[in-house]
C-alpha positions as CSV (number, residue, x, y, z in Angstrom):
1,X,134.3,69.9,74.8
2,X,134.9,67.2,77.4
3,X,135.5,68.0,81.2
4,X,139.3,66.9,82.8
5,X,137.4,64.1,84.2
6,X,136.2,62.7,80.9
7,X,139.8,63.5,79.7
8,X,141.6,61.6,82.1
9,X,139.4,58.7,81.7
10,X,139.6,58.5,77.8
11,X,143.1,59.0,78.3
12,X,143.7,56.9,81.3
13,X,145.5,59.1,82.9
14,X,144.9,60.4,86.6
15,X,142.9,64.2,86.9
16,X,145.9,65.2,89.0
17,X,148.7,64.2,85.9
18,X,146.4,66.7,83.7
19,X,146.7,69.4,86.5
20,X,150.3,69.0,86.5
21,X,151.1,69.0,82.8
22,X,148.6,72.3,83.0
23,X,150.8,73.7,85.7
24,X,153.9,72.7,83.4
25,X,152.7,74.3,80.4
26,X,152.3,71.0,78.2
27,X,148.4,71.5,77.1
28,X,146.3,74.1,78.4
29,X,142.6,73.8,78.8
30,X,140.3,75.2,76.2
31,X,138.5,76.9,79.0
32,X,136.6,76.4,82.2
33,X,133.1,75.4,82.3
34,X,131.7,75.9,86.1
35,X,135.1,76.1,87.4
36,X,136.5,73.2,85.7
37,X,139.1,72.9,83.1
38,X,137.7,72.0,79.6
39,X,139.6,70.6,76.6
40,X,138.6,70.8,73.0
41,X,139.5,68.0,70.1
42,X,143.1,69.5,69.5
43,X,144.0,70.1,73.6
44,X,142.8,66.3,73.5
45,X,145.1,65.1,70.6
46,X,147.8,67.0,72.2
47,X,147.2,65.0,75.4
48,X,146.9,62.1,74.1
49,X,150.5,62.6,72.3
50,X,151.9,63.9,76.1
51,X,150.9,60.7,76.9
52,X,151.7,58.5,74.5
53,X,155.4,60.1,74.7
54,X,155.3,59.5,78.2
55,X,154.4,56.4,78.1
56,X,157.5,55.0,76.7
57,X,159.6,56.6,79.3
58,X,162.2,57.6,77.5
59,X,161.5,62.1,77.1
60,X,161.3,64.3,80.2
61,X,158.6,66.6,80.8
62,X,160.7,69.4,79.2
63,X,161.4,67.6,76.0
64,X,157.4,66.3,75.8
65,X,156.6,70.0,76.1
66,X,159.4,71.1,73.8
67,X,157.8,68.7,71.1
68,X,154.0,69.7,72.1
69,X,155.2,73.3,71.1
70,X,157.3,72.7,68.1
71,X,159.0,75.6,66.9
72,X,156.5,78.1,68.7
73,X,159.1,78.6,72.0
74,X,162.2,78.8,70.1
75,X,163.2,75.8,71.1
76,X,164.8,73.2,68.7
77,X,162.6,69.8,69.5
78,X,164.2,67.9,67.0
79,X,167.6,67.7,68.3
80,X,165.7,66.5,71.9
81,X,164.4,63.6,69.4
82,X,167.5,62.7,68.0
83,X,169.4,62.5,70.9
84,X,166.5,60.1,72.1
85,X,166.5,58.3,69.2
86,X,170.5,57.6,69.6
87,X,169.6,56.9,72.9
88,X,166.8,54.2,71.6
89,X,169.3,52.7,69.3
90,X,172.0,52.5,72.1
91,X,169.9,50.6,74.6
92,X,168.4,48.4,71.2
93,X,172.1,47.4,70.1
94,X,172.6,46.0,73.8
95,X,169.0,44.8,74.0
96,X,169.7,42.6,70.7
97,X,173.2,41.2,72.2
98,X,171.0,40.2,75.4
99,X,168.7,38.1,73.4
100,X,171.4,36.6,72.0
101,X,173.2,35.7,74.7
102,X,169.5,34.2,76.1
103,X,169.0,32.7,73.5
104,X,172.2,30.7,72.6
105,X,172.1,29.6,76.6
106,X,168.6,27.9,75.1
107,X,170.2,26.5,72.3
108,X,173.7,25.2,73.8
109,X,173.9,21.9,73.4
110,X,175.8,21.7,76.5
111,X,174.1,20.5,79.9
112,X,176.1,23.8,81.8
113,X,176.5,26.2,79.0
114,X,178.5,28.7,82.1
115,X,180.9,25.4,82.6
116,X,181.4,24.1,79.3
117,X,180.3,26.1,76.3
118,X,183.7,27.0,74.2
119,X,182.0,29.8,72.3
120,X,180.9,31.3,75.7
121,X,184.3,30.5,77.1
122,X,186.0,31.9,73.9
123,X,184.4,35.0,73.7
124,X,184.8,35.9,77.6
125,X,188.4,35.7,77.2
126,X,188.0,38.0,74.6
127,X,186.6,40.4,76.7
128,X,188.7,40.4,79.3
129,X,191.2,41.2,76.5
130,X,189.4,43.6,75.1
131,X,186.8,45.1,77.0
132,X,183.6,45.3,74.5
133,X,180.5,43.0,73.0
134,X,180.6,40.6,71.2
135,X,178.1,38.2,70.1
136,X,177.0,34.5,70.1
137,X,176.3,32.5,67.1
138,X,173.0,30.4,67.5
């Protein structure tokens, strides 16, 4: 059994973010030992998932707890994780173009890629044709 305090700190996470996700019904203390909340090995696995979710930014609260609960509330948490995941591949696809685009203003061998690049020129007035991304060869 380890005190909130030794929690948080394993965790690194603040006392107060523990309270909170106790308040919110993500993982409950084991107990209380002198007035304190205690966790046990699986309330600190359980955390340490919270966190780890949380720490990529991309689930709410609600869909951290949903997955903390699994089935147990009803509540479908896989289609909150697929609709993140979509979301993950969404914001990777235009992630990727970025790079490219970064990385062919590196390799241009142009002094003013902006200026004087025809693939950059070439694929701009495709755009304004038809509004979408395209990509850069390297």
């Amino acid at each position: 059994m380890w005190s909130i305090g030794e929690v948080a700190a394993k965790l690194g996470l603040a006392v107060s973010a523990l309270r909170y996700w106790d308040e919110r019904g993500l993982v409950r203390p084991v107990g209380r030992r002198a007035g304190k909340r205690v966790y046990g090995e699986p309330e600190l696995h359980r955390l340490a998932v919270a966190k780890l979710l949380q720490d990529t930014g991309l689930l709410s609260l609600d869909e951290i707890s949903a997955l903390l609960h699994g089935p147990g509330r009803g509540e479908d948490w896989r289609a909150a994780v697929r609709g993140r995941l979509d979301t993950v591949r969404e914001q990777q696809a235009v992630l990727d173009r970025a790079a490219d685009f970064l990385e062919h203003f590196l390799d241009c061998p142009r002094e003013d890629p902006v200026a004087s690049c025809p693939e950059l020129r070439a694929l701009t007035e495709k755009g304004h044709r038809r509004r979408g991304a395209g990509g850069l060869s390297r």
